[in-house]
C-alpha positions in Angstrom: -17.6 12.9 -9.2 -17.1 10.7 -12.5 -16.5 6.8 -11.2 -13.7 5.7 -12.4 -14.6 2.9 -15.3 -11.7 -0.1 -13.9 -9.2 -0.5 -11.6 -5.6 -0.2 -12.2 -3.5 -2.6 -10.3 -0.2 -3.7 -10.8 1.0 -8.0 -10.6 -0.2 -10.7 -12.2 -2.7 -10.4 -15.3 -4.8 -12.0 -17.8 -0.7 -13.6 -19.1 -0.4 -14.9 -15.3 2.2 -13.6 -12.9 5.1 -11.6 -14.7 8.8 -13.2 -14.4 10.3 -10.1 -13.4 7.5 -7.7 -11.7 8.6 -4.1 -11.2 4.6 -3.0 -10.8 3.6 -4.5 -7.3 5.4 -3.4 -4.3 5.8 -6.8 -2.3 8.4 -7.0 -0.1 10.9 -9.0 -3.0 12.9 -10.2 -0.3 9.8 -12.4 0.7 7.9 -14.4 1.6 8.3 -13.7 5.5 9.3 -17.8 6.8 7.4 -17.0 10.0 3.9 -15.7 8.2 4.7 -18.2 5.6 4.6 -21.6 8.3 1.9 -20.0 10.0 -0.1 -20.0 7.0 0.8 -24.0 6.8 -0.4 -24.3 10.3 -3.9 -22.1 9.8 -7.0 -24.1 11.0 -9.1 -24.1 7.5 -11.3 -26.6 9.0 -12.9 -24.3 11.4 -14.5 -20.4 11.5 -12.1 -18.0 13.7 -13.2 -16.5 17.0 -15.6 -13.6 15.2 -14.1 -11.1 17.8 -11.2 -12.1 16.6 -10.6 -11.1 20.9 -6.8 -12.8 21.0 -5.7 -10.9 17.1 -7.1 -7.1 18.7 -4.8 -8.6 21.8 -1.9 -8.9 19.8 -2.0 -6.2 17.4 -2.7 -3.8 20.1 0.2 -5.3 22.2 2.3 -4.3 19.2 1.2 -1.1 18.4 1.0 -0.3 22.4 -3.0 0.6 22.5 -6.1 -0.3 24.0 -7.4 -3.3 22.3 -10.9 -2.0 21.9 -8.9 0.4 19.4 -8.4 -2.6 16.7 -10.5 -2.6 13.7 -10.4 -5.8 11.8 -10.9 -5.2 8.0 -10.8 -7.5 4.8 -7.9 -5.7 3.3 -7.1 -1.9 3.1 -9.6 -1.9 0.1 -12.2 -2.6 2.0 -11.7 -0.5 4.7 -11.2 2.0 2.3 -14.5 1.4 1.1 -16.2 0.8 4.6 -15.5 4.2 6.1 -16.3 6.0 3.3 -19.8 4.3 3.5 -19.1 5.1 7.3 -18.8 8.9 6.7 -21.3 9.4 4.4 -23.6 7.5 7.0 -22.8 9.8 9.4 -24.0 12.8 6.9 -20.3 13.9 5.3 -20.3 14.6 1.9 -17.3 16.1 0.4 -13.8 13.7 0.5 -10.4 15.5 -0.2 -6.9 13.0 -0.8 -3.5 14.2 -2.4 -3.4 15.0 -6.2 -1.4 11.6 -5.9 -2.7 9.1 -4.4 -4.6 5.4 -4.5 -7.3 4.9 -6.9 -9.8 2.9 -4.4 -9.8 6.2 -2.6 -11.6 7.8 -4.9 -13.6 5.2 -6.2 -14.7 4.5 -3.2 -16.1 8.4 -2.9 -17.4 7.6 -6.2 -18.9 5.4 -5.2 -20.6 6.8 -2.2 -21.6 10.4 -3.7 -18.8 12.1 -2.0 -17.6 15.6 -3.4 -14.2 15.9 -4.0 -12.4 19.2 -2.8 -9.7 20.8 -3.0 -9.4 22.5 0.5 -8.5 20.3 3.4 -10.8 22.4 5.2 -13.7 22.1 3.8 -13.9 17.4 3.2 -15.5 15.5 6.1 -12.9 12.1 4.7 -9.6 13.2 4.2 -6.7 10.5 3.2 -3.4 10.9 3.7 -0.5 7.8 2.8 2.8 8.3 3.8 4.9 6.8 2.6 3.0 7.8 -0.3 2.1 6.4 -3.4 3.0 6.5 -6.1 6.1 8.2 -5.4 7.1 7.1 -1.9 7.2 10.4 0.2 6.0 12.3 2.9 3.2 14.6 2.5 3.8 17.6 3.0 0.3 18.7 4.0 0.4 16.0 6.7 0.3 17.9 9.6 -2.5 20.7 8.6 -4.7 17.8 7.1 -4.3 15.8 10.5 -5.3 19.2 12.8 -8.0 20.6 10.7 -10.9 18.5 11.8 -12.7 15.8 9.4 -12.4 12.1 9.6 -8.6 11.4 8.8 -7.0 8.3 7.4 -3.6 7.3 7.7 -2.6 4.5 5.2 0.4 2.8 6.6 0.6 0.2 4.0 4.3 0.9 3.2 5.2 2.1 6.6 6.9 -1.2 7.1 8.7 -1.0 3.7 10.4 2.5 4.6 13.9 2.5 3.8 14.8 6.6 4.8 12.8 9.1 6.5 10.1 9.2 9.3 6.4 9.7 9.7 5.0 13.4 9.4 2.7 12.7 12.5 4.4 12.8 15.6 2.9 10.3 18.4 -0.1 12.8 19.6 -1.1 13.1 16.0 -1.2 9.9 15.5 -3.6 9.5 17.6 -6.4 11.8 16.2 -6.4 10.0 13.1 -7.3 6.7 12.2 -3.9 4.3 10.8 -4.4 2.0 8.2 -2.1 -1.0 8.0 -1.8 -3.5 5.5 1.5 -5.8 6.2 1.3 -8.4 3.1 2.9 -6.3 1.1 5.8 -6.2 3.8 5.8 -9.6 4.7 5.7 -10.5 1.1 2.0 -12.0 0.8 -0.1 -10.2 -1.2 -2.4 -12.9 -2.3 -3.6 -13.3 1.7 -6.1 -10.6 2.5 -6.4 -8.9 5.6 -5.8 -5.7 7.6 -6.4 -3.9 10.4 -6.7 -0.2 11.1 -6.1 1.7 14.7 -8.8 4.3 15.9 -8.5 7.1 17.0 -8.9 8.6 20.5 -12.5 9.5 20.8 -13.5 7.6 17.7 -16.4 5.8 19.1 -19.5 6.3 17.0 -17.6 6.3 14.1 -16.0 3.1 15.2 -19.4 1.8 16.4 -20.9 2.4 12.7 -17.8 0.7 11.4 -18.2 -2.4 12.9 -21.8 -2.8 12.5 -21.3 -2.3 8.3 -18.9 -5.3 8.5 -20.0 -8.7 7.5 -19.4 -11.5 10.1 -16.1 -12.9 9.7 -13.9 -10.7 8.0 -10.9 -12.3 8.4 -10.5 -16.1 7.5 -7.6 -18.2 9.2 -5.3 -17.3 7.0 -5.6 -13.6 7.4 -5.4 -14.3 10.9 -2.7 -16.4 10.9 -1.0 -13.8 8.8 -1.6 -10.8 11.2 -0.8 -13.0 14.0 2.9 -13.6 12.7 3.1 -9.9 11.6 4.0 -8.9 15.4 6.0 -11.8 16.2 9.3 -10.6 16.9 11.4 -12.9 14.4 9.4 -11.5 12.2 10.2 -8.0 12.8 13.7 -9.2 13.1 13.4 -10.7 9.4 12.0 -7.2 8.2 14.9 -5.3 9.4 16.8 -7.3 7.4 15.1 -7.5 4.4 14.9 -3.4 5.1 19.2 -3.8 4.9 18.7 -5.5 1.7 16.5 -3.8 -0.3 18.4 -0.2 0.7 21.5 -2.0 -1.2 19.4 -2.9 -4.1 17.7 0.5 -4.4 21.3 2.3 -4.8 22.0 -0.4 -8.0 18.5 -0.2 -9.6 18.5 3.8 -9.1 22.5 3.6 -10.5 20.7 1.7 -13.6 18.3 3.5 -14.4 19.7 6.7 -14.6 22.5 5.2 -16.6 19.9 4.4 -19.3 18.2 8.1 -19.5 15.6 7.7 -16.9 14.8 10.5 -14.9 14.5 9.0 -11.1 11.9 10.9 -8.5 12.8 10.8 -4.9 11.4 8.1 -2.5 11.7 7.2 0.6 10.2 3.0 0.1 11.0 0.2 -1.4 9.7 1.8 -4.8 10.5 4.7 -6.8 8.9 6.6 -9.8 10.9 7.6 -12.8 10.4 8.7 -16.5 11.4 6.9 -19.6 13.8 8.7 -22.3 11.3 7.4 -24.8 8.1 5.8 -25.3 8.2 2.4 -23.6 7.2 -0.4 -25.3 5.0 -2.2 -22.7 4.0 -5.4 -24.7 7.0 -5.9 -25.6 8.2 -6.2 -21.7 5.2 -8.0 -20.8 6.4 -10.7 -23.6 9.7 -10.9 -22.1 8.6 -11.2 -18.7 8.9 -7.7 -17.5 6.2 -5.2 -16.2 6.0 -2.2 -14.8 3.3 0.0 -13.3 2.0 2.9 -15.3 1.5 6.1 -12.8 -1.3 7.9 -15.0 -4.4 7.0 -12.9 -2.7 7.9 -9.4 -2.3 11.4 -10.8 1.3 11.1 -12.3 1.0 11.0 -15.9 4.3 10.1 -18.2 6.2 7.9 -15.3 6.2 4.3 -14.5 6.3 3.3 -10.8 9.2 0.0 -10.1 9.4 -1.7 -7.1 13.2 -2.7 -5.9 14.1 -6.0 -7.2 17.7 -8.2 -7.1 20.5 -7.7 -9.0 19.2 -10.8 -11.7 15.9 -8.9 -12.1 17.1 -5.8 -12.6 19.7 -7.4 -15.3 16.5 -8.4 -17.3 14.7 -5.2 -17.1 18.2 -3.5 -18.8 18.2 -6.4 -21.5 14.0 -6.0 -22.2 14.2 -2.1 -22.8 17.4 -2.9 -24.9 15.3 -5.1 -26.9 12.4 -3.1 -27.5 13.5 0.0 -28.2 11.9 1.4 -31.0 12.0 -2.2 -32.0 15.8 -2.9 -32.1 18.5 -3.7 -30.0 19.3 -0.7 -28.2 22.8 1.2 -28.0 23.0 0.5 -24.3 24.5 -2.7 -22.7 
């Protein structure tokens, strides 16, 4: 397996953070109040509990587990990375992930040696991300992938962000396979790191090897401040809401697009894929502020990926492309 030679990432760049940014998939209607005071209230001065014993508490009072279940992590990168270095630890050697997915999967594999295959069947790490990305959707191998075996992951990371549709796994999957969350995105704080995954039934020397690869002190106070907040319930209450919101804004921005020639993919989040009529002119967005997120290296080559933004943003992004198409103002309003 060829490592892939950088990481593609949407949000701020080397021009700082964009004006108008279609390319991450925050939560626009954020940040969460709640996680944000708690963050002005974290204790900097001092290291967190390294058992981080009352965070496993409360995330596992959430999610309605056992606390020994809770597995701290740095962010769902590293995690990503950890139990891939887990697996091959444990002797796997072959990895298999949707055609579409998240690069750090398979850099991560990359990075380990893992094979990359194309049966279900026949990987020791399989990853599954619903909803997915880049396009937002179930997958539809979901259930055989979760039944056939291997170590499964479960990336939850826009879970909380789901505007239609369910999970694939029903409650008794769930619990073969390990979940993945990652609720900055959600709560609209993507520049605090931190995340947490739930193991599954039975997972313990897998879950042992995890936790002896992780560095002391994963999570600093912020992180667990954040996390903390995450299952308060005025904060669930503020990301029903926001939910409300963003559904509204999805039906304008889909209305938009498609009334300036883009082809529109399905989705289920608060994101969507869709194809240009025409070669976009991507500096010439960046310049006015706009930027969007290029689908190529997640396996969806000619589409851009935009997260839902307001009425004022979406405004822009119609006057950009009218401005840089093929270098003149375009026909469309």
């Amino acid at each position: 397996m060829n490592m892939p030679t950088r990481q593609e990432h949407g949000g701020p760049d080397a021009q700082g953070v964009p004006r108008w940014d279609f390319s991450t998939n925050a939560n626009v209607c954020g940040p969460c109040p709640v996680a944000l005071a708690a963050l002005a209230q974290a204790d900097a001065q001092h290291y967190p509990d390294p058992a981080y014993a009352a965070l496993r508490a409360a995330l596992a009072a959430f999610h309605g587990v056992s606390a020994e279940r809770i597995v701290v992590a740095g962010s769902a990168s590293e995690f990503i990375a950890r139990i891939t270095a887990a697996v091959v630890r444990a002797g796997g050697h072959s990895v298999w992930q949707p055609a579409q997915a998240y690069g750090d999967y398979a850099r991560a594999a990359a990075a380990w040696g893992l094979q990359r295959v194309t049966d279900p069947v026949a990987a020791n790490l399989l990853w599954l991300c619903e909803p997915s990305s880049p396009q937002g959707m179930a997958e539809p191998l979901a259930q055989a992938v979760a039944e056939q075996g291997g170590v499964v992951v479960l990336d939850r990371a826009y879970e909380p962000l789901r505007l239609a549709g369910r999970c694939s796994l029903d409650a008794a999957a769930l619990d073969t396979v390990w979940q993945l969350w990652s609720p900055n995105k959600a709560l609209a704080l993507t520049g605090v790191r931190g995340a947490y995954a739930i193991a599954p039934l039975g997972a313990g020397a897998l879950q042992a090897t995890l936790e002896s690869l992780a560095p002391s002190w994963l999570l600093g106070a912020h992180a667990v401040a954040m996390l903390t907040a995450w299952v308060q319930p005025d904060t669930q209450a503020w990301l029903a809401h926001s939910r409300e919101q963003l559904r509204e804004w999805k039906t304008q921005q889909l209305a938009l697009l498609r009334s300036l020639g883009w082809q529109c993919l399905s989705s289920d989040a608060n994101y969507l894929c869709a194809q240009a009529p025409g070669p976009v002119n991507v500096a010439g967005l960046r310049a006015q502020g706009i930027k969007l997120r290029d689908t190529t290296s997640m396996g969806l080559p000619g589409h851009w990926r935009l997260s839902v933004q307001p009425p004022a943003a979406q405004a822009a992004l119609a006057k950009a492309l009218a401005l840089t198409e093929n270098g003149n103002v375009s026909r469309h309003p």
